[in-house]
N, C-alpha and C positions, 0 to 999 in steps of 0.2 A: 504494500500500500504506500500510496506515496505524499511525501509529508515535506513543505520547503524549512528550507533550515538557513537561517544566515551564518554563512561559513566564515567570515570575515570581511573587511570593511570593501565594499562594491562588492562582495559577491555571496549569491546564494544559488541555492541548488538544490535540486529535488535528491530526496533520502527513499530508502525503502525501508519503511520500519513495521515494526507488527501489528497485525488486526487488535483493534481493541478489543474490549468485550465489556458489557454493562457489569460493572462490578457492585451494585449496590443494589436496593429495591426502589431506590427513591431516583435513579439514574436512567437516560435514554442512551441510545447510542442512534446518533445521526449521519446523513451523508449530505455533503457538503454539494447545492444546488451552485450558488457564486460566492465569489468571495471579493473584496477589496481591499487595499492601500488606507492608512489613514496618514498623517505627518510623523507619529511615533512610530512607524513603518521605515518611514523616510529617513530621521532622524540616525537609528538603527542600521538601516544600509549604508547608508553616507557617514558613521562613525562617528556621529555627534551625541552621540548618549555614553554611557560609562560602562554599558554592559559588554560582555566580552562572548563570544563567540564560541562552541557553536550551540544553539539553540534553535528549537522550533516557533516561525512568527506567523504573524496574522490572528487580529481577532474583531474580525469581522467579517462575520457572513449569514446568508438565510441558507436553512436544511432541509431536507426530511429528515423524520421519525424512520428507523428501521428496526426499531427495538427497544424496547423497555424492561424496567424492573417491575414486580407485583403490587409497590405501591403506587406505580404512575397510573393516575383515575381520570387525568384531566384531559390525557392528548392519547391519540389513537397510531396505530401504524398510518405511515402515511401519513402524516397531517406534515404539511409544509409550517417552519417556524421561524420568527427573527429570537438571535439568539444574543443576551445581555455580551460585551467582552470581560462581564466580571461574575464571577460566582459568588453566590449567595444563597443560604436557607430558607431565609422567609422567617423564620420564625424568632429569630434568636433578640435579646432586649437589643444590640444594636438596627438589625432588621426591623422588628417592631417601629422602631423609632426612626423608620428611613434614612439608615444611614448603612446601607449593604456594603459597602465597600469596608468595612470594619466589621464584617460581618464577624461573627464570634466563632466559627467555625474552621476561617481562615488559616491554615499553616503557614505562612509567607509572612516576612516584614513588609513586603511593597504589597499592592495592590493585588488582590488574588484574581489575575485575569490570564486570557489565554494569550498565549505567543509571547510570554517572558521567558526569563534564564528563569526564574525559578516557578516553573508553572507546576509542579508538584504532579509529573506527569499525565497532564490533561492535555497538555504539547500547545499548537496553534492552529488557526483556524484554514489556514492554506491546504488541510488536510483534505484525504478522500473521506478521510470517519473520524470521528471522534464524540468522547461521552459529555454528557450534560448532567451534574447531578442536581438535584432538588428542584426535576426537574418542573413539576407540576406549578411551582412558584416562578422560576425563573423565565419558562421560554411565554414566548407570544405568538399564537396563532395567526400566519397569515389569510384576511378573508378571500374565501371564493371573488372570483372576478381581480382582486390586486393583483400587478404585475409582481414577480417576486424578486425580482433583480430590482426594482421598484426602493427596496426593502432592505438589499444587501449593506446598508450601513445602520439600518435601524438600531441594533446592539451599542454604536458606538457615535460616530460622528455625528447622522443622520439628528440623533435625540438630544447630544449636544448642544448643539446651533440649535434647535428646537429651544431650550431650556433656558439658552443666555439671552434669546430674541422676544419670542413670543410671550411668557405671563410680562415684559415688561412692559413690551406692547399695549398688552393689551388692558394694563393698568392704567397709561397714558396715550389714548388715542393721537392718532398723527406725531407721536415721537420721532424725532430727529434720531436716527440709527446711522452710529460710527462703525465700520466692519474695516480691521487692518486684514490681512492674508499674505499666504505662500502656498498656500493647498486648495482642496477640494472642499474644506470646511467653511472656510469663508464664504464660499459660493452655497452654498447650503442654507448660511445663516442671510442671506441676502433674502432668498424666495421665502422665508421662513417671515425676515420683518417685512417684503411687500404683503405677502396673504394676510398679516396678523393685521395690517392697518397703516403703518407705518406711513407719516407724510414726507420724510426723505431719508435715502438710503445711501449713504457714501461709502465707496467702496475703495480702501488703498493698497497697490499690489505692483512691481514692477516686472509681471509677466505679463507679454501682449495676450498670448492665449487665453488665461484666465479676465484681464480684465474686458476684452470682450467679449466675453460669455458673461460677466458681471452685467455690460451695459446692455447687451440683447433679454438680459432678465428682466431689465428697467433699474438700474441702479444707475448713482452719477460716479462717473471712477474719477481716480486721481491716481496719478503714476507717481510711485511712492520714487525719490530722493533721497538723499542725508541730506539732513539741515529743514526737511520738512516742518511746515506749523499751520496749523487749520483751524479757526476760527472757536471757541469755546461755547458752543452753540449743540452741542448734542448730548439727547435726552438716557440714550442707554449705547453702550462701548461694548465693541467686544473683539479683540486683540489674540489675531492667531499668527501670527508672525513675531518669528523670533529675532530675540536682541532687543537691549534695553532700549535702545532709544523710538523700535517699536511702542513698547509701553509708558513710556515717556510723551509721546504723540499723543496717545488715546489720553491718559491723565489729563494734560495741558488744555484738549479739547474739548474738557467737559462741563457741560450747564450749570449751573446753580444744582445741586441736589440730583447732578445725573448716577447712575449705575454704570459700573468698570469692568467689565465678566473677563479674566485673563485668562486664557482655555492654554497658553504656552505652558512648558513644563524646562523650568529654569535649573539648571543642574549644580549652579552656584547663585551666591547673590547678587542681585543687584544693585543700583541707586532708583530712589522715585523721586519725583518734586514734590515734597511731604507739605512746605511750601505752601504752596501754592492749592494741593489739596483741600487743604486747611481751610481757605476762604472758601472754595467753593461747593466743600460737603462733598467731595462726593465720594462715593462709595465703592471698592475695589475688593474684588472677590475673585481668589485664584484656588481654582480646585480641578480635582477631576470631576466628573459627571457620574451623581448616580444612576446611568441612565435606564436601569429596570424600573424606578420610580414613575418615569416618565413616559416609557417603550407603551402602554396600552393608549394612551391620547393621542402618542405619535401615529401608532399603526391604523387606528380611525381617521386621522386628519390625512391620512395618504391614501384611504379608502375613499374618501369623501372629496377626496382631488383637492384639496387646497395646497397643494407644490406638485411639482414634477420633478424626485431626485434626476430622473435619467438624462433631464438636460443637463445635468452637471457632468456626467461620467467622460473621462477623457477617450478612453477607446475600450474596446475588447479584447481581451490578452490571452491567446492560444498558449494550453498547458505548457505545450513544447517551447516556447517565448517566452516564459516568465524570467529566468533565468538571466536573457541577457538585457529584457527590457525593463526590468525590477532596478537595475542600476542607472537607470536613463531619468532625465525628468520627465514627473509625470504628473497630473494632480489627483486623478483619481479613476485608475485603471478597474477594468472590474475581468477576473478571472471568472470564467466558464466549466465549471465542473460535470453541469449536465446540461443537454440542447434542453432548451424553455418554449413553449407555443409563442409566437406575435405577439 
């Protein structure tokens, strides 16, 4: 079976490792429909994170069910699912209290999700199969009729940019929405504040590709520079581009009492203009996404057509390609694991 592993820095390559098998009662064992890239993918191949090599990546994808344990009641063989990149219980006082990423179950110091060095052998989601435990809590049925490649980021990016855009949105109608970028998440979070309402959508990025796929969404772009500075005028930020003077930009531009959502993952410290904060309130929240919290609103609002991930996806990537176009830019490839109907 075959499983991609980042071998070292530019390169990865498919592994032949062993069939899973559902090891618990509370566990699926699924097959990987697509899969996609998020920036911690990127990050990872390009050797700007601190982990060392070699490991199994990716944790993002929608599945089939091929098999469960005797306490799975909730999902059936077959059933198509968007699957969290974090594992979680459901039950435990952190869970309870929506905070699954802490969940109390978790063996790992970091983040208990798939396609880490220490995934606790659940591996990553670039897999042909791989297990799901808890599972009746964690996954989310895709509906009849949604496309399911539609869905391939829902686990992770897709509810992301969902989470930092839209309840702000839609606290302050016609909010003024600041989006930095380098990925496919920025673009995500763009159709996310036009559907939620949003009266203006600034998008900053110094790839042509991406930012005209920003401005065919209906956003106003800006070809990001050093030395950039944008007017202090916006209601809710949200900074996925890395390097401080990214988040530096988003701070500086923000309203009286705006929201700062930094979805970057900074591996030392930074400087902020603490400053300048100061007068203008505003509020700076750097996390990861609990995105099971949010994956059932999401999966409805993509039922119900209010975005279209798939204008975002940069191309299609044959098995046999991943390998050498894993190492290329990209913003958000989506790997094919099984042919899909139209």
């Amino acid at each position: 079976m075959r499983s991609l592993f980042f071998e070292g820095i530019n390169q990865v390559g498919w592994r032949d490792i062993k069939e899973p098998q559902v090891m618990s009662d509370h566990e699926v064992l699924v097959q990987t429909i697509a899969a996609s890239t998020c920036y911690v993918d990127n990050m990872i191949i390009s050797g700007k994170s601190p982990f060392e090599p070699p490991f199994a990546i990716g944790h993002e994808s929608v599945a089939r069910i091929i098999d469960k344990g005797e306490a799975v009641t909730e999902f059936e063989i077959g059933d198509v699912v968007a699957v969290p990149y974090h594992r979680s219980c459901g039950e435990c006082p952190s869970c309870s209290n929506k905070k699954p990423l802490n969940c109390d179950s978790k063996q790992t110091p970091l983040i208990p999700a798939y396609g880490m060095p220490d995934g606790e052998n659940f591996g990553g989601m670039f897999t042909e199969r791989y297990r799901v435990p808890y599972a009746d809590h964690a996954l989310i049925k895709i509906p009849d009729g949604l496309d399911p490649i539609s869905a391939v980021a829902a686990g992770d990016t897709l509810t992301d940019a969902w989470s930092t855009v839209v309840p702000h949105v839609r606290n302050k109608p016609e909010a003024k929405v600041l989006i930095t970028s380098n990925a496919g998440y920025g673009l995500y979070a763009v159709q996310w504040a036009i559907a939620a309402g949003a009266g203006l959508v600034t998008y900053v990025d110094d790839d042509p590709t991406r930012l005209a796929v920003a401005s065919e969404l209906g956003a106003s772009t800006v070809v990001w520079v050093d030395g950039i500075e944008l007017p202090p005028i916006y209601d809710v930020i949200v900074n996925e581009r890395q390097g401080a003077e990214s988040l530096r930009l988003c701070l500086l531009a923000a309203a009286p009492g705006a929201v700062c959502e930094n979805v970057v993952i900074f591996f030392e410290d930074v400087p902020i203009p603490i400053g300048q904060m100061h007068y203008s309130g505003v509020t700076l929240r750097s996390s990861f996404c609990p995105s099971r919290n949010y994956m059932p609103e999401v999966i409805q609002d993509l039922a119900n057509g209010m975005i279209n991930p798939r204008l975002v996806e940069s191309e299609i990537v044959a098995l046999e390609d991943v390998p050498k176009r894993f190492v290329l830019p990209s913003h958000k490839p989506i790997v094919l694991f099984e042919e899909t109907p139209e």
